[in-house]
N, C-alpha and C positions, 0 to 999 in steps of 0.2 A: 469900631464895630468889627472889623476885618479881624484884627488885631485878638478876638475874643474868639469870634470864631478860629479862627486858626490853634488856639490856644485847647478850645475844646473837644476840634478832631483832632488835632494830635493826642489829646488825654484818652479819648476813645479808641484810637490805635493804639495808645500805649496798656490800655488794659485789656482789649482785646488779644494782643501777643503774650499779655501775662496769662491769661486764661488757657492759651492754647500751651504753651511749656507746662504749665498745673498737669494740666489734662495728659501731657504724654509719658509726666511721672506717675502717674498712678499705674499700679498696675492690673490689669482686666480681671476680673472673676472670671473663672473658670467654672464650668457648671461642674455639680456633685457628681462624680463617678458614680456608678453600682458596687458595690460589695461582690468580690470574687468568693461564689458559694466553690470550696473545696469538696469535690467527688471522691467519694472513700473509694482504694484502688480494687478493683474484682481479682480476686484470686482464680487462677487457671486450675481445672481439675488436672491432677496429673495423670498424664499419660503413658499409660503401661509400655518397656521397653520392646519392640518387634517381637524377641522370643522370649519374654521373662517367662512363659509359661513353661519352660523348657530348665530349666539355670537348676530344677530340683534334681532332675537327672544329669546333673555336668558334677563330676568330682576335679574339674583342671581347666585350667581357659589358657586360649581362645579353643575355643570347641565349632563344631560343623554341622552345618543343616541343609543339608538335600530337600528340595521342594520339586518334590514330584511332578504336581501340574504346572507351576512352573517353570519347572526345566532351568531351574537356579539352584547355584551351590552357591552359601554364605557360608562367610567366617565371620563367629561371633565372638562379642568378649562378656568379660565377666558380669556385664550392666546389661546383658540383653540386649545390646546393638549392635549394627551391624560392621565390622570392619573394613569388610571385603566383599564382592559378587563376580561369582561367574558365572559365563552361563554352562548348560553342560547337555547331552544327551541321555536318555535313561530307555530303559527296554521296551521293547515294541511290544510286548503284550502289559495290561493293566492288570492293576490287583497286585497281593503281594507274595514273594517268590515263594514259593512250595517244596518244589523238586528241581534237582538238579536239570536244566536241558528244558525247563517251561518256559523260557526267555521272560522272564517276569525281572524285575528291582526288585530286591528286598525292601521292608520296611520296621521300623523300631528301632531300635537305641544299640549304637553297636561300637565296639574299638576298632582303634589300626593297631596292626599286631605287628604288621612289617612293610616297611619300606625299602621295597627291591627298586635295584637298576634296572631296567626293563629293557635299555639299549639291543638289540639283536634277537629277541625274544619272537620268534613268528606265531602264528594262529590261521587258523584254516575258517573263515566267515562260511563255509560252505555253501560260497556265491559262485562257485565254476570256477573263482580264480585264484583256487589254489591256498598255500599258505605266504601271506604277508608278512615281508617284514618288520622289526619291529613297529607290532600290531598294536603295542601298549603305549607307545611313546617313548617318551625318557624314563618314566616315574609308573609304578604301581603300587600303589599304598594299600594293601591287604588290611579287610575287613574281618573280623570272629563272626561270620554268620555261620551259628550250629549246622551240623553236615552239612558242610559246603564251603572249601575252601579258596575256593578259585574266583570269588569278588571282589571286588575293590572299587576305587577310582582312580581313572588312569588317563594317560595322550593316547592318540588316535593319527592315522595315518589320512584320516577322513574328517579335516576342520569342515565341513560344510554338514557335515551330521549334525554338528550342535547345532541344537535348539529342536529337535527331533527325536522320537519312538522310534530307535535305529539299532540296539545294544542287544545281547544276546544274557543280558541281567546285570552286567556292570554300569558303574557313573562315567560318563565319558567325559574329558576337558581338552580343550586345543592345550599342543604342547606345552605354547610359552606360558599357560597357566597354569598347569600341572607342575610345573617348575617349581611356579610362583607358591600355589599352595604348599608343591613339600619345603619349600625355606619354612611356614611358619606352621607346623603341626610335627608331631613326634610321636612315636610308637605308645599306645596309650590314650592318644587324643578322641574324643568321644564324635560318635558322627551319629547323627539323628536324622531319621531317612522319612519324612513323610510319607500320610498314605496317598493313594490317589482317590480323586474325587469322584471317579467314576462305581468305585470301593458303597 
């Protein structure tokens, strides 16, 4: 009787361990994913370039935009972006120039006609003190503004004017940027002088 029993737990062990090896072969269902719905991709409107409104009046690039109430000079390229910023002063009176001696900026669409050395060149601010030496900086890049020769944008012996209503009607630039600007413009170069807002 022992003999029988022993014979039948072993059999029940013995199928029991085949059940379990069955069982570790199989391999598990995995539940059904969702279906990845693809989103059509939204198209960006395009963005007009800073000056494109400007590019009809540029016959040559990079060309120049004075911002008045900003008190920013850019250089732009051909695509209406911007290259370059500085900053700059512009004249203590608002509005745009008239006559000669009104301390006003000019405004509208104007060329360089000439790019003088400005080195040694004085000017009398008619502040008490006298005539300063080179008044202009290194650089004066002469504007065509009709009767009125003497505009431009130029260096300043006074870096702490920019960003300032300080000019007697020209664009003011610390030296090392007036430098900078005449490496990359040339007689002919267009300068577009905004108005003021005050206008």
């Amino acid at each position: 009787m022992k003999k029988v029993l022993t014979i039948a737990l072993l059999w029940v062990l013995t199928m029991a361990l085949a059940g379990s090896k069955c069982a570790s072969r199989q391999t598990p269902q995995q539940p059904p994913q969702p279906e990845e719905v693809s989103q059509p991709m939204q198209e960006e409107e395009p963005q007009p370039a800073p000056f494109a409104e400007y590019l009809s009046q540029v016959d040559s690039y990079p060309f120049v935009v004075v911002d008045k109430p900003a008190l920013v000079l850019y250089l732009v390229g051909a695509d209406g972006n911007v290259i370059k910023q500085w900053g700059v002063a512009c004249a203590e009176n608002y509005g745009p120039k008239q006559r000669r001696g009104d301390h006003k900026t000019p405004e509208g669409t104007f060329k360089i006609n000439q790019l003088l050395y400005a080195i040694g060149i004085p000017h009398d601010f008619h502040d008490g003190k006298g005539p300063i030496k080179d008044a202009y900086g290194p650089w004066f890049l002469r504007l065509d503004v009709p009767g009125i020769r003497d505009i431009g944008i130029h260096g300043t012996p006074f870096p702490e004017s920019i960003g300032t209503r300080a000019t007697e009607g020209c664009i003011r630039m610390r030296n090392e940027d007036i430098v900078d600007l005449k490496e990359r413009v040339e007689v002919g170069t267009t300068v577009i002088i905004l108005p003021d807002k005050q206008d």
